[in-house]
Phi, psi and omega in degrees: 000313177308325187272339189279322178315300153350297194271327182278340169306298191319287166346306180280309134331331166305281176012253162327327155312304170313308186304290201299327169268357176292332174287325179278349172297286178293358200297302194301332193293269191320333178091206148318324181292356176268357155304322150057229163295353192266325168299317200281005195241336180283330179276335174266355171265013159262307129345316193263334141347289164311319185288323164287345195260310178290320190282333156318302178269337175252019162294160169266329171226173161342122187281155162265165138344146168260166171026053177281165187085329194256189186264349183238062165282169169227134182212080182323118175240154193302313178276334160297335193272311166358274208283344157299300237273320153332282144351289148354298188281277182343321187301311189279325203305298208309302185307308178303324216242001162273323151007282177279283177003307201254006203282331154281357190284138193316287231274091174266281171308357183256343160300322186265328166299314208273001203251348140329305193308283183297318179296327169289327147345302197255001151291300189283333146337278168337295200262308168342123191243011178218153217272002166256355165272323160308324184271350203270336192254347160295343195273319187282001168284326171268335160326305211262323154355266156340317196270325178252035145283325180276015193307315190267070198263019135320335160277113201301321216260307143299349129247058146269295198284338175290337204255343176305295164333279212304345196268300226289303186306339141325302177283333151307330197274346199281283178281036158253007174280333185257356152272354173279333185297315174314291191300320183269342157281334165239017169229344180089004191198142171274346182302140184272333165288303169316307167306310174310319170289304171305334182269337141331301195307346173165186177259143186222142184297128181268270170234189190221163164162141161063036198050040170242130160255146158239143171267192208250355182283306206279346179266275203302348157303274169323329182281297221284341187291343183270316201294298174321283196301335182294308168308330196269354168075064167251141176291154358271052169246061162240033174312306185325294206312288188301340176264027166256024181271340167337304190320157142310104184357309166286341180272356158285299177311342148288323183278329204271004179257317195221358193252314195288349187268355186329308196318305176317299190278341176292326173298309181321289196306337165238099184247343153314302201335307220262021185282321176239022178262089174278327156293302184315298193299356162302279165349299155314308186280311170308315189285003185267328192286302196281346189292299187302326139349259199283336183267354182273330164318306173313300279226310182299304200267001185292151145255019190243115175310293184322289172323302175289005122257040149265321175294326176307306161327292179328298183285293180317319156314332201259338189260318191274324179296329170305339193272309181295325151304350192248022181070016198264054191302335183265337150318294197273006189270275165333286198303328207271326197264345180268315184284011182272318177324295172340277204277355173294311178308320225247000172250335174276011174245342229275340168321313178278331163331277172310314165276011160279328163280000159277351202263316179244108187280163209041048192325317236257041243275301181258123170275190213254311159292341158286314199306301202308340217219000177245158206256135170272172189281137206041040180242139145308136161287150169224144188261020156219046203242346171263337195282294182285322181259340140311325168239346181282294180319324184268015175257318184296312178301303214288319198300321181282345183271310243231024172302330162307319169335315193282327185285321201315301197242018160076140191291324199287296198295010186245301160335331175291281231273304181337301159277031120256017130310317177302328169331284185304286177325315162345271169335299192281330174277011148264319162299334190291303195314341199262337181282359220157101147298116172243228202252170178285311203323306187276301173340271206334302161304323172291337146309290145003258170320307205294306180305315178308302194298342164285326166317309185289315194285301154023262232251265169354281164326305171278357176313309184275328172291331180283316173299356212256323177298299196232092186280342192262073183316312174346316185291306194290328173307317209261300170327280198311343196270313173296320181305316178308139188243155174330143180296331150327302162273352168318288225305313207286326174285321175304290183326268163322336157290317188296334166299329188269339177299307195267006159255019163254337159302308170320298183325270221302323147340280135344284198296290229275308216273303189273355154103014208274157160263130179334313185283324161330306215272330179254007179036227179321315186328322197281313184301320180286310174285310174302334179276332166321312158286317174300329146308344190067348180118023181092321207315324191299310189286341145357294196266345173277005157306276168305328173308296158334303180255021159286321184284323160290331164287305160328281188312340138298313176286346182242008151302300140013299167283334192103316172005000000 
């Protein structure tokens, strides 16, 4: 049994590799026909995923490792078997709809080795167990990256912008380069199981001084989370992310399903660190908190589809790092693998997007804010009457029914799930209203189930997803325990959000009813802030700014010198 596990872990790492080199072998035989092979290897690495994934969870004890002890271990873990078998799926999506897409393209078969390439990268991603292997395939991620972003490199402006990527995933590999040095100076080993068992046993001294001790939990806690945010496109280091549409349609459907989401599993994968590492995980959650921000913001004023999900992208990273700060590690695993589903789609469709808004403008008829805030035809307006029985009343009913929930998991994390439930419910009496006008009297209800049932899905869901990821409760209990922040900022924070909802609710109110424009209502202000966003916050021009006089100074030092 064991050798039969073995061969199927190998296998699912392999794979893609095999493929890719079987296509540079055969390329002059087959011709164009060795894609293929590329098909048939996406599909047998789903298959051999599925087999590991069962044989993971229907084992009676613990699977062992391929090659352990080496520099090439594999060591399968409940969020690595997950997350291949994703992958996976995602992998064959990519391949079937690169098929056509690419099929005129010069470079064809050299498009499908490197997308071998990158998928097996991320397969021994997944699966590695020793932390120099680990740091070699976070560094080829971005490499390979680079190369299929640049697939059309005639274009000066697209390897330009591919070199943008390829610089940032350089500054993700540094501190996970000072965590393998960390690691192997104070514990003696690269093995990643072996660190984890030992950094349980305690905190062990980096330095001390001047009355701060740093451990050796709380420095590599802190490194892999600026490493996670840098991949992971947290601000500001998310220049890169909007100039990678240069790329092929499927290789956006790619970074944006599984590579920019890497940050989530790297944290996952040492996630004991993180028992008591409470500044890192602080840390996460402010950069996630303002990432989600500023990218959902961005995201709203683009007029380029493809841009306004690249932004898009932004803010949900920025939402799943916000998770991991908040200790929901499992949580942000579930989020990493649905927004990946998501956003693949919606970039292998934005292509039919776009031509359906040539043929028809405004695809969008009713906004969201005219369904909530606009007076239907021969109704007295009432200025609460969509506030309270459409969106307040099913949040209040759903609160009283689902109230054991508050003693059960504690006010902070139910108060979490509550507003994307609230979200959610939204969402759903708006597509039923906009699909079928019905009465406000059914909005309600239909708001009403969909929050209880988001409510459930939640909570519940996430109950099971935390057993299935982390069969060890201990662990996620002490993250979370580290993760809490004073009741203070809880309180200051519920508050400000509920202050900014409802005053962004007043706005749009204001506008809609009384006819007013945002600049009316915000005079300069409105002006300012659109360029301020439309600027992106400057950060672009900022740095070809510094770039500039970076360049001059070298060239300056190398008159100078002689050079």
């Amino acid at each position: 049994m064991d050798a039969v596990w073995q061969m199927i872990i190998v296998a699912v790492a392999a794979v893609p590799f095999f493929s890719a080199f079987l296509i540079i072998v055969l390329q002059k035989k087959l011709g164009e026909r060795a894609y293929k092979l590329s098909i048939y290897s996406a599909y047998l690495s789903v298959a051999a995923a599925a087999a590991e994934m069962m044989l993971f969870y229907l084992g009676d004890a613990e699977m062992p490792g391929a090659f352990t002890q080496t520099l090439f271990a594999l060591h399968p873990t409940p969020v690595g078997v997950v997350l291949s078998f994703f992958v996976a799926l995602v992998s064959v999506v990519i391949h079937r709809f690169s098929v056509k897409y690419m099929y005129d393209d010069p470079g064809y078969l050299r498009y499908f080795i490197l997308l071998d390439l990158m998928i097996g990268d991320i397969f021994l991603l997944l699966l590695c167990g020793n932390i120099l292997m680990l740091a070699a395939t976070w560094h080829m991620m971005g490499i390979l990256l680079y190369f299929l972003l640049v697939h059309n490199f005639q274009k000066a402006q697209t390897v330009r912008y591919g070199f943008y990527t390829f610089f940032t995933h350089l500054l993700a590999d540094i501190p996970l380069m000072f965590v393998v040095w960390i690691v192997y100076h104070h514990f003696q080993t690269t093995d990643i199981e072996l660190f984890l068992s030992a950094a349980a046993e305690g905190q062990r001294t980096v330095a001390s001084g001047f009355g701060i001790t740093v451990g050796v939990s709380d420095l590599v806690a802190l490194l892999l989370v600026l490493s996670a945010m840098i991949k992971s496109t947290q601000f500001p280091f998310h220049l890169w992310l909007p100039f990678t549409l240069e790329g092929p349609t499927p290789v956006s459907a790619l970074m944006h399903a599984g590579i920019v989401n890497a940050g989530a599993f790297l944290v996952n994968r040492f996630a004991p660190v993180f028992a008591h590492a409470d500044f890192a995980l602080h840390v996460a959650l402010v950069a996630g908190l303002v990432t989600a921000i500023i990218g959902s913001t961005q995201m709203l004023i683009q007029q380029d589809i493809k841009k306004a999900l690249a932004y898009s992208t932004m803010g949900q990273m920025g939402y799943m790092m916000l998770e991991i700060g908040a200790g929901a590690f499992a949580l942000a695993v579930y989020h990493m693998m649905v927004h990946g589903l998501f956003k693949a789609s919606l970039f292998l469709g934005s292509g039919g997007v776009i031509h359906d808004a040539r043929l028809k403008e405004n695809i969008a008829d009713t906004s969201l804010f005219d369904f909530y805030f606009s007076t239907p035809k021969g109704k007295t307006p009432s200025r609460t009457e969509y506030l309270l029985f459409v969106l307040i009343l099913p949040a209040l009913i759903s609160m009283l029914l689902f109230a054991p929930l508050i003693e059960a998991h504690g006010f902070k994390g139910v108060m979490v799930f509550y507003f994307f439930a609230w979200v959610s419910a939204a969402q759903v009496v708006y597509t039923i209203y906009h699909q079928a006008p019905v009465k406000r009297l059914r909005a309600v209800l239909s708001g009403t189930v969909g929050y209880a049932l988001a409510i459930w899905f939640y909570v519940y869901a996430e109950k099971a997803i935390n057993l299935t990821l982390y069969p060890d409760e201990r662990v996620l209990d002490q993250i979370i325990h580290s993760a809490v922040w004073p009741d203070i900022f809880m309180h200051a924070g519920a508050a400000l959000g509920l202050l900014l909802i409802f005053a962004g609710a007043f706005v749009m109110y204001r506008r809609l009813l009384h006819k007013e424009t945002l600049f009316t209502i915000f005079g300069g202000l409105h002006d300012s802030l659109y360029r301020l966003f439309s600027r992106e916050f400057y950060i672009q021009d900022f740095s070809e700014s510094a770039a500039k006089k970076i360049v001059a100074l070298s060239k300056r030092i190398n008159d100078t010198m002689r050079y």
